[in-house]
MIDREN-893387 format. One record per residue (C-alpha): x, y, z negated; residue number from 1; residue in one letter. Coordinates in nm, 4 decimals. Layout:
X,Y,Z,NUM,a .
...
# end
This chain:
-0.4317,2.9233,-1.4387,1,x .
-0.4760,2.5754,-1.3038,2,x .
-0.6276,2.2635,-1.4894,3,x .
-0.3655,1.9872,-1.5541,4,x .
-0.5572,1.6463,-1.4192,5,x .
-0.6790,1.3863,-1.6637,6,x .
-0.5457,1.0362,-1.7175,7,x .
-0.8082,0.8387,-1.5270,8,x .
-0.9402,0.5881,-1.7436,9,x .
-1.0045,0.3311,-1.5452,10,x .
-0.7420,-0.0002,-1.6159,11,x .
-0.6908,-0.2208,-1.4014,12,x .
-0.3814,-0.3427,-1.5738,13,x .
-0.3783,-0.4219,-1.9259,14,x .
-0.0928,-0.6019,-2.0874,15,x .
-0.3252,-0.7609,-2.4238,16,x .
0.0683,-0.9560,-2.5178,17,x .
-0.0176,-1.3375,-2.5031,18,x .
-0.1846,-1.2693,-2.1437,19,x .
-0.2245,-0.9794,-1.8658,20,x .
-0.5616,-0.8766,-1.7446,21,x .
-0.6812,-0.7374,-1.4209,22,x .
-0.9653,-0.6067,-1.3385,23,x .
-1.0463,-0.8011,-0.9887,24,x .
-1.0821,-0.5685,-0.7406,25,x .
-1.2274,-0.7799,-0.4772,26,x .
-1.5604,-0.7550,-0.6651,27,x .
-1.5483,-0.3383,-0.6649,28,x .
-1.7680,-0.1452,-0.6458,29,x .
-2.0345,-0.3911,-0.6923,30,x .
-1.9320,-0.5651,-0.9795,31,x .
-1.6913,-0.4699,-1.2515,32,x .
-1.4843,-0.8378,-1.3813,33,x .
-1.1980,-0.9136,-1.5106,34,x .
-0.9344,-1.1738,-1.4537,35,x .
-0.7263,-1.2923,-1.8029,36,x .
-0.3921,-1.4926,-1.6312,37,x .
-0.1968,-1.6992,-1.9066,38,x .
0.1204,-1.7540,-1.6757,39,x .
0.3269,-1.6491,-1.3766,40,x .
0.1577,-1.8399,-1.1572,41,x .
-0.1963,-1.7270,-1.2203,42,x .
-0.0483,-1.3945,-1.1426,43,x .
0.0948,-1.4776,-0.8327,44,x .
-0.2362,-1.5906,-0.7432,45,x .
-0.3969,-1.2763,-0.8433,46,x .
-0.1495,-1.1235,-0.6317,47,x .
-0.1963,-1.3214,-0.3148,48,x .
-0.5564,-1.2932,-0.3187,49,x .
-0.5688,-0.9521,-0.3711,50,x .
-0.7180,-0.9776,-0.7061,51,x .
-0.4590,-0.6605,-0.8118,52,x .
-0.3523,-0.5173,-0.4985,53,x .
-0.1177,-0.1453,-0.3977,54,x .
0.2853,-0.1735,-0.4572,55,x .
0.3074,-0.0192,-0.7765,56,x .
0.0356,-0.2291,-0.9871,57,x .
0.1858,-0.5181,-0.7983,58,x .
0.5463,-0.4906,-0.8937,59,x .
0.3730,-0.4285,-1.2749,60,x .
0.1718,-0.7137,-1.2979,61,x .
0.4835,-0.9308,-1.1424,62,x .
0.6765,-0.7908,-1.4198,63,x .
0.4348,-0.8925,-1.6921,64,x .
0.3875,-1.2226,-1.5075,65,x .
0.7861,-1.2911,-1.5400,66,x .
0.7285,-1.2112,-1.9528,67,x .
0.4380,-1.5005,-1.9468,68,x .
0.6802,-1.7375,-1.7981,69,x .
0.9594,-1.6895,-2.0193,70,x .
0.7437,-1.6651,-2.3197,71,x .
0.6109,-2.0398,-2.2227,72,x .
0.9717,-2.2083,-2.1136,73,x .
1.2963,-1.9908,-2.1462,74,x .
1.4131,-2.2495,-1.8446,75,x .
1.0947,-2.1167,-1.6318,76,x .
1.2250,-1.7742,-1.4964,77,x .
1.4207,-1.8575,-1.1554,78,x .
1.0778,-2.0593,-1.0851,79,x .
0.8679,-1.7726,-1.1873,80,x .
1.0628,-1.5065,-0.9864,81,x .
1.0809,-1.6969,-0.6902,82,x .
0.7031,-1.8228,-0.6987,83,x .
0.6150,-1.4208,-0.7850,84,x .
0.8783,-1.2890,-0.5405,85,x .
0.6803,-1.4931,-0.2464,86,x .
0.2929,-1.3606,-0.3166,87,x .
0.3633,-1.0638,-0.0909,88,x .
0.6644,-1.0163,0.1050,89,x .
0.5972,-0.6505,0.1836,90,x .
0.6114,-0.4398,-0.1044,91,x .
0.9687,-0.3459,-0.2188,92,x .
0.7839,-0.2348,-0.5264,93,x .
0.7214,-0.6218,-0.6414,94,x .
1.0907,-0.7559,-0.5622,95,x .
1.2829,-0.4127,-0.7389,96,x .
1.0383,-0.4484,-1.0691,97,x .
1.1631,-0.8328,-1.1013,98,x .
1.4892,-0.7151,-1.0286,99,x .
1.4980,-0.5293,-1.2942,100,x .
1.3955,-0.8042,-1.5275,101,x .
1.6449,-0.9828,-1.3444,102,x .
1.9231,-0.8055,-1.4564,103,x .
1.8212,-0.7863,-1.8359,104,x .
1.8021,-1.1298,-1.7729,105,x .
2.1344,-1.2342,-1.7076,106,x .
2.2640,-1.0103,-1.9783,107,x .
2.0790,-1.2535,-2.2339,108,x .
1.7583,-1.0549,-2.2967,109,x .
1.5109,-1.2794,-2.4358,110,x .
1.1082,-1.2724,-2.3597,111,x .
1.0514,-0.9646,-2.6608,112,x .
1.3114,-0.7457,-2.4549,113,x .
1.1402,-0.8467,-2.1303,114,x .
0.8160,-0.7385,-2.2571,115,x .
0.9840,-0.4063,-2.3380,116,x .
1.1128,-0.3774,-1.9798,117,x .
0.7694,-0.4590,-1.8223,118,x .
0.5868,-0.1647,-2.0456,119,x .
0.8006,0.0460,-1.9636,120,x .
0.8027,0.0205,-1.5866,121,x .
0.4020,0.0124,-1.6333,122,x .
0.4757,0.3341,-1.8049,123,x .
0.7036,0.5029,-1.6002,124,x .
0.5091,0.4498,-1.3087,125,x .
0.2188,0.6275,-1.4544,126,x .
0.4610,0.9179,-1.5778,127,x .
0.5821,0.9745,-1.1859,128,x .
0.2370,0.9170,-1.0670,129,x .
0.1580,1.2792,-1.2340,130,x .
0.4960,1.4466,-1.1334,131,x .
0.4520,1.3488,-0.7865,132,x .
0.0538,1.4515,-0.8069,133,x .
0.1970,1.8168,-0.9227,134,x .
0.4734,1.8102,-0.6101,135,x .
0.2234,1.6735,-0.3525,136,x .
-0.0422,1.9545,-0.4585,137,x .
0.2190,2.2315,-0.4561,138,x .
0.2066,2.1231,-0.0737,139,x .
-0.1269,2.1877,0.0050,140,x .
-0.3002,2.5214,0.1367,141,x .
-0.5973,2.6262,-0.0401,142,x .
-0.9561,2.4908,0.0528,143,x .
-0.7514,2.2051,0.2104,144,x .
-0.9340,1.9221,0.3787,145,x .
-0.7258,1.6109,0.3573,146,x .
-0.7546,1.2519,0.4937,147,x .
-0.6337,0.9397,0.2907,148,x .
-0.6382,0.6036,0.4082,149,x .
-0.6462,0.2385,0.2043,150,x .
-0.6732,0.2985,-0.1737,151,x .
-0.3760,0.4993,-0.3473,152,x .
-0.5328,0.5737,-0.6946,153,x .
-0.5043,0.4648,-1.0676,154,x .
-0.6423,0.1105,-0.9224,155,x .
-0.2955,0.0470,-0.7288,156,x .
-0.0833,0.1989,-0.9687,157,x .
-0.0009,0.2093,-1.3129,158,x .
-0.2460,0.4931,-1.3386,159,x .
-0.3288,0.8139,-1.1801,160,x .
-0.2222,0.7384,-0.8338,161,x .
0.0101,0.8226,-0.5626,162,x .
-0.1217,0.9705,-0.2441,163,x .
-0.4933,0.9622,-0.4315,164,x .
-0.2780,1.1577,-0.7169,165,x .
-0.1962,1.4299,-0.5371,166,x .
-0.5250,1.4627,-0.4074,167,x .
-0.6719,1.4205,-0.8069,168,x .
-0.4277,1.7027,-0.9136,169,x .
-0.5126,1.9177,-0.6239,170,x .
-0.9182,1.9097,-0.6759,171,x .
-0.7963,1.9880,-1.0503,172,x .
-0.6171,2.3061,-0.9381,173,x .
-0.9056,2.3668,-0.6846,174,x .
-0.7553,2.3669,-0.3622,175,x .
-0.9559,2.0701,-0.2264,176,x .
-1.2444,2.1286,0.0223,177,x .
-1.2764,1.7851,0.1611,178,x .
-1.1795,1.4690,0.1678,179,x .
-1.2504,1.2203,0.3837,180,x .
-1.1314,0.8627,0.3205,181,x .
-1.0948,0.6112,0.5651,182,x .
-1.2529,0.2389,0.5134,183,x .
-0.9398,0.0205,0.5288,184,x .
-1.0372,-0.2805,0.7688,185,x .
-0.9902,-0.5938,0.7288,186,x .
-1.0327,-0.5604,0.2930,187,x .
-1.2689,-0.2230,0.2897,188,x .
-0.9987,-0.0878,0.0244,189,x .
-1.0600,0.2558,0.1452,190,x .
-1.4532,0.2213,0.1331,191,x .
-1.5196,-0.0109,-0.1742,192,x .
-1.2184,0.1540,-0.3730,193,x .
-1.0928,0.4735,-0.2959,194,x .
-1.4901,0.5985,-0.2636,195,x .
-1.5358,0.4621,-0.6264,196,x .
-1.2728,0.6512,-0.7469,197,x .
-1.3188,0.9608,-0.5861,198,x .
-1.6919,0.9466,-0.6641,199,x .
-1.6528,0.9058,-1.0083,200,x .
-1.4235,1.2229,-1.0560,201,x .
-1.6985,1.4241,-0.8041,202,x .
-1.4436,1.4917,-0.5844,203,x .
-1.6291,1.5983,-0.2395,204,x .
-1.5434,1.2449,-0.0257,205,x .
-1.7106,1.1217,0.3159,206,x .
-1.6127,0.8015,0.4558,207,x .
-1.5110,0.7297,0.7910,208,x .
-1.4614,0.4263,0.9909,209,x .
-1.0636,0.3925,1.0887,210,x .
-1.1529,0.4456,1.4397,211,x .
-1.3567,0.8239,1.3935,212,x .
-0.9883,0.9557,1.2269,213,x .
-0.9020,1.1591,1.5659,214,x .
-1.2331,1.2506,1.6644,215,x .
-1.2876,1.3920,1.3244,216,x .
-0.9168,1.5415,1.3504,217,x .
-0.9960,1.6927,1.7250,218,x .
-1.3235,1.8325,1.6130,219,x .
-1.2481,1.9823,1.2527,220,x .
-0.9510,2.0707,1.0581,221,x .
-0.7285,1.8523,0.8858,222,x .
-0.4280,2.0116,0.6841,223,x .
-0.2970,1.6877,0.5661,224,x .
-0.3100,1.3397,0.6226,225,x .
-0.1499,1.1472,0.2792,226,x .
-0.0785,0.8174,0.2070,227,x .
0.1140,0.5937,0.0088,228,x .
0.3905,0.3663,0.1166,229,x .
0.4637,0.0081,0.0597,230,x .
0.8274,0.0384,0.1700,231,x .
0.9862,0.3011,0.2731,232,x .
1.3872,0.2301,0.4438,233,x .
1.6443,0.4129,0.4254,234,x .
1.5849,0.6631,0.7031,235,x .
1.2610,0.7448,0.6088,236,x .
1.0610,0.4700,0.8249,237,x .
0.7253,0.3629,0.6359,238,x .
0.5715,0.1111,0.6021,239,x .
0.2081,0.0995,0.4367,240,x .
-0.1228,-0.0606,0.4893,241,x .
-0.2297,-0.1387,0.8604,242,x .
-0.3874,0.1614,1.0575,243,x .
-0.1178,0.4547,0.8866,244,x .
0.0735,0.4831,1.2227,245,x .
-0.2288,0.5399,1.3828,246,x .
-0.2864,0.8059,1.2042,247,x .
0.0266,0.9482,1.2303,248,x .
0.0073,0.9241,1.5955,249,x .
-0.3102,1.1261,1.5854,250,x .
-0.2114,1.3864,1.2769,251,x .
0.0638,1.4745,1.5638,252,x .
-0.1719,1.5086,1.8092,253,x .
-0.4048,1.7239,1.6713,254,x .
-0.1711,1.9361,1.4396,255,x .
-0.2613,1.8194,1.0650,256,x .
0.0717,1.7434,0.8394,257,x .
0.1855,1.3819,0.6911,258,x .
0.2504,1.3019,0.3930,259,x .
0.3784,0.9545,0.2030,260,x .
0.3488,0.9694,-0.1657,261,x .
0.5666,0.7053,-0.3458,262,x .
0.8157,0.6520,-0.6390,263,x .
1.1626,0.6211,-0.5731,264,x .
1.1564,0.2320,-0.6251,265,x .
0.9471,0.1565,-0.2974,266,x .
1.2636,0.2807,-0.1346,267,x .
1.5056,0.0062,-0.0105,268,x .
1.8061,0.1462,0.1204,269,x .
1.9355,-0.2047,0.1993,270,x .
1.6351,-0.1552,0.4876,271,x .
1.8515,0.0758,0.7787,272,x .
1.5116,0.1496,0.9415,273,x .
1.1506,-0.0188,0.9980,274,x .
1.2636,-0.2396,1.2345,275,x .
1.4165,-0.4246,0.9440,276,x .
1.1035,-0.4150,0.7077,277,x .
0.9354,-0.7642,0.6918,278,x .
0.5693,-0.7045,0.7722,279,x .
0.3133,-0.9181,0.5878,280,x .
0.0688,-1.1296,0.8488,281,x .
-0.2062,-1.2917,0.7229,282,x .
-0.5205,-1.5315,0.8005,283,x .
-0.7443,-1.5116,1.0941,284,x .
-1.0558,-1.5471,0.8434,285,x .
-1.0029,-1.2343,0.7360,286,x .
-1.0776,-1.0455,1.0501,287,x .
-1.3433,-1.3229,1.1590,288,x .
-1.5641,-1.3441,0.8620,289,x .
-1.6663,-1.1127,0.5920,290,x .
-1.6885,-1.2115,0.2153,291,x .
-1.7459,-1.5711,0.3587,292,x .
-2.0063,-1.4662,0.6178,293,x .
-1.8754,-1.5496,0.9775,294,x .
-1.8726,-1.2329,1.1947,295,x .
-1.6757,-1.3505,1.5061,296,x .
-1.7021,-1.6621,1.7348,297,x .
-1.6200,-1.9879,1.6119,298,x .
-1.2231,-2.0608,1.6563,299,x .
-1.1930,-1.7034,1.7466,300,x .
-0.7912,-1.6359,1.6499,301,x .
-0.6634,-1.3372,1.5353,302,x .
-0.3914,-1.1141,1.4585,303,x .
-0.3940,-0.9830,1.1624,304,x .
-0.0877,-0.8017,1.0191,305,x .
-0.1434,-0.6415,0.6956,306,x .
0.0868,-0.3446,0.7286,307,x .
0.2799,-0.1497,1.0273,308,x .
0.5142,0.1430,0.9942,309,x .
0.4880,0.5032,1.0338,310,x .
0.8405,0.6270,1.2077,311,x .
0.9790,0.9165,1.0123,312,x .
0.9632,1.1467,1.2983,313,x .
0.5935,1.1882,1.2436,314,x .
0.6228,1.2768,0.8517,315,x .
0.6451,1.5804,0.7608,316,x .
0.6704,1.5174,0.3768,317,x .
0.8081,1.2292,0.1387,318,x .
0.6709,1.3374,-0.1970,319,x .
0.8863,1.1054,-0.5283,320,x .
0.9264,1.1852,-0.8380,321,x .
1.2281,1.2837,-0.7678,322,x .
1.1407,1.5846,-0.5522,323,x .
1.0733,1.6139,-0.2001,324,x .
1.1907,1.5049,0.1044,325,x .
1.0989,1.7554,0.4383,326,x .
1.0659,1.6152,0.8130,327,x .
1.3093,1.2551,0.6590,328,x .
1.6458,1.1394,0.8060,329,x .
1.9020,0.8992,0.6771,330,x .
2.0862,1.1859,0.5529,331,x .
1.8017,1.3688,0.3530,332,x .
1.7128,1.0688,0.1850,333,x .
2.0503,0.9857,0.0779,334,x .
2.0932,1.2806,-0.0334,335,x .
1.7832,1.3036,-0.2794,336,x .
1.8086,0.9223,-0.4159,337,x .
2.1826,0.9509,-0.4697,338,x .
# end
């Protein structure tokens, strides 16, 4: 008999009614702080500046930062939406959680049944974050060694975690070896994040620089590489945070499975493929200096996209809450979302 996992406790969203705090990741794992925002716009800004970062806790935190506005001026929401909508273009997760605030909207909800909404999407996230830990795990072999890339875990959800959740619910049924995590350039997600959490749970972790994934994967074995997703279109193309396709690429290579771990609303079916998925570019400064410090010449330019996307030829698994989706096509995610 397996252990079920526990709720992490860690909260990086809390909802305290006249404002929403986050706990500001940037400073992790140095420094535990937290950020109290009073309206939609500080939580746009959060957002931007990757104060609360990972689709799911964004689209949350947007959704509580649409109840601030309309608590303040019941004229404010079409400024608040759009102003929220715009803090990061990638995640589906952000525009189909105001959506659905949207909607109640224009039926005549007022701020009280707006608040409603927002828990509950911060609630039903964490709810599929441990069905789709449970699916995920079902996946994996015993003694499985795993690699996971960026930060998937109760920090960039509503709790629990996606792609970190399966690998939380796995240890608890103990079929985890190893896991190695990856550190996430440009933002270190992987290394200042992901290694907190898995550290704190004694989960066996090593980090890796992004570049030592297919040496490690030529050189040991890797059963499964999971991530999360940021969008995912409708034939399965993913896209998630920059340096997943590589890894795809090399998973293939070197024979270890791929797996996306996501709830059904980073789906967006009005997205035919990944061609059509917006990706998110953003300042030089973050490749050519470090926490203020400059590491590359001065007026060195960059490119810096912040996401790219995984074709789904090279994934073997879509894990929702919904069920799973095996070796993804148009048709096989049609068929499990409709």
């Amino acid at each position: 008999m397996t252990s079920a996992p526990e709720i992490n406790a860690v909260q990086p969203i809390a909802w305290l009614g006249d404002r929403l705090r986050l706990l500001d990741q940037r400073l992790l794992p140095l420094q535990e702080s937290y950020i109290d925002c009073r309206n939609a716009a500080e939580v746009a800004e959060a957002i931007h500046g990757m104060a609360v970062r990972g689709a799911p806790a964004i689209g949350i935190a947007a959704a509580y930062g649409l109840v601030l506005a309309v608590r303040q001026d019941r004229n404010a929401f079409e400024e608040a939406e759009r102003v929220l909508a715009a803090s990061r273009p990638t995640a589906v997760n952000l525009r189909w959680a105001l959506a659905r605030l949207r909607g109640l909207w224009q039926r005549g909800a007022d701020a009280a049944a707006l608040e409603v909404e927002a828990r509950r999407i911060h609630e039903e996230d964490l709810a599929q974050n441990l069905l789709m830990g449970e699916l995920g795990a079902a996946l994996l072999p015993q003694h499985a060694r795993v690699i996971t890339h960026c930060n998937t875990g109760a920090l960039a959800t509503g709790g629990h975690g996606t792609a970190l959740g399966v690998i939380r619910t796995a240890y608890a049924q103990g079929k985890i070896a190893q896991v190695y995590n990856t550190e996430t350039r440009p933002w270190l997600q992987g290394a200042r994040l992901t290694a907190w959490e898995l550290m704190r749970e004694g989960i066996p972790t090593k980090l890796i620089a992004d570049g030592a994934a297919a040496h490690l994967m030529r050189i040991e074995r890797i059963d499964w590489v999971i991530v999360g997703a940021d969008r995912i279109a409708a034939n399965g193309d993913t896209a998630n945070k920059i340096g997943t396709y590589m890894l795809a690429v090399a998973a293939r290579r070197h024979g270890a499975k791929f797996m996306v771990v996501a709830p059904s609303g980073t789906f967006d079916l009005d997205c035919a493929d990944g061609e059509s998925i917006p990706i998110e570019e953003r300042s030089a400064e973050e490749l050519t200096e470090f926490r203020g410090q400059q590491i590359a010449p001065s007026g060195m330019q960059a490119f810096n996209p912040v996401f790219d996307v995984t074709p789904a030829e090279l994934i073997d698994a879509i894990v929702c809450e919904r069920g799973v989706i095996e070796h993804p096509t148009a048709g096989r995610v049609t068929a499990l979302l409709r």
